[in-house]
N, C-alpha and C positions, 0 to 999 in steps of 0.2 A: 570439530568438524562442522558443526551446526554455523557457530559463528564464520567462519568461513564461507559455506555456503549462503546465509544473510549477505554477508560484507562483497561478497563479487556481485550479487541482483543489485543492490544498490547504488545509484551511479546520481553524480552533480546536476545533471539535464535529464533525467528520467524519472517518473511515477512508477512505482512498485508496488504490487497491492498484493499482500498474501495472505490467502482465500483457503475456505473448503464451498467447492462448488455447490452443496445442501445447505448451507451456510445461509438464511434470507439477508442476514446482514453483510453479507458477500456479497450478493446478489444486487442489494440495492445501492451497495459502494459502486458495482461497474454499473449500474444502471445510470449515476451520477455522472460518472468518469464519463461514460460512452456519448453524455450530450456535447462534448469536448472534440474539436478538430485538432488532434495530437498528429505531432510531424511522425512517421514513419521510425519506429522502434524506441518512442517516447515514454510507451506506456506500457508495462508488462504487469501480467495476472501471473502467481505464482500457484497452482494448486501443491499446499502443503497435504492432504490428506490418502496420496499414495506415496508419500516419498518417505523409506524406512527411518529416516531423521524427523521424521513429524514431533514428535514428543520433545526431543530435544533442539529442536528450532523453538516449540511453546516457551521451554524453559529458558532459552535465550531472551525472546520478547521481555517476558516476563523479567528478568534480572536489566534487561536497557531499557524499560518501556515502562515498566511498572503493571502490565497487564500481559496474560499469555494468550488473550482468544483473540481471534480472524472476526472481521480481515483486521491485519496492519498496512496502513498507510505509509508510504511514507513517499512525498514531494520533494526529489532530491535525495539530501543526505540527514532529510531531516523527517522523524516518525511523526507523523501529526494525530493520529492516535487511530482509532477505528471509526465504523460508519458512521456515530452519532458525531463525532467530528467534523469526518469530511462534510456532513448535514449542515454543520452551523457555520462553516466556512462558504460554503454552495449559499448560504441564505444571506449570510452579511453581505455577500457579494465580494469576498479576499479571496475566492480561491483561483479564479479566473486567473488577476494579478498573479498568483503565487505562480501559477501554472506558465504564465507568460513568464515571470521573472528567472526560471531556470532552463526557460527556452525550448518549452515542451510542445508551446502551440507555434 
């Protein structure tokens, strides 16, 4: 069920960030995202931490990702891992590209 629910938010042209809103490291992934002009339904924030699958959405991350804590990223159909990520991406200056490249700006 868990996988399932991942596998349909995750879409070729869209950014998926799944978040717990208290989360600072949630907080500062959309603060990143948010300096970005995303075409209209490009960019979705998932709060995992009302939805009775929370635990077992963690344990998914964790078995495709190698980590179970928020947010997860992911640019497309690809997890690029959590904030400290999208960070180093945002500073080399690839994330723009990446974000252009699946057609999100």
């Amino acid at each position: 069920m868990a996988q399932s629910f991942v596998v349909a938010k995750i879409q070729k042209d869209k950014v998926c960030v799944f978040i717990k809103p208290t989360c600072p490291y949630c907080i500062s992934a959309k603060d990143i995202l948010s300096n970005f002009n995303f075409k209209s339904g490009h960019l979705e924030f998932i709060d995992i931490s009302s939805l009775p699958l929370m635990h077992e959405i963690q344990q998914y991350f964790l078995q495709t990702t190698g980590q179970r804590t928020v947010p997860r990223v992911y640019i497309g159909e690809k997890c690029i891992g959590g904030c400290s990520d999208l960070t180093s991406l945002k500073n080399s200056g690839h994330l723009e590209g990446m974000l252009q490249a699946i057609g999100a700006l």
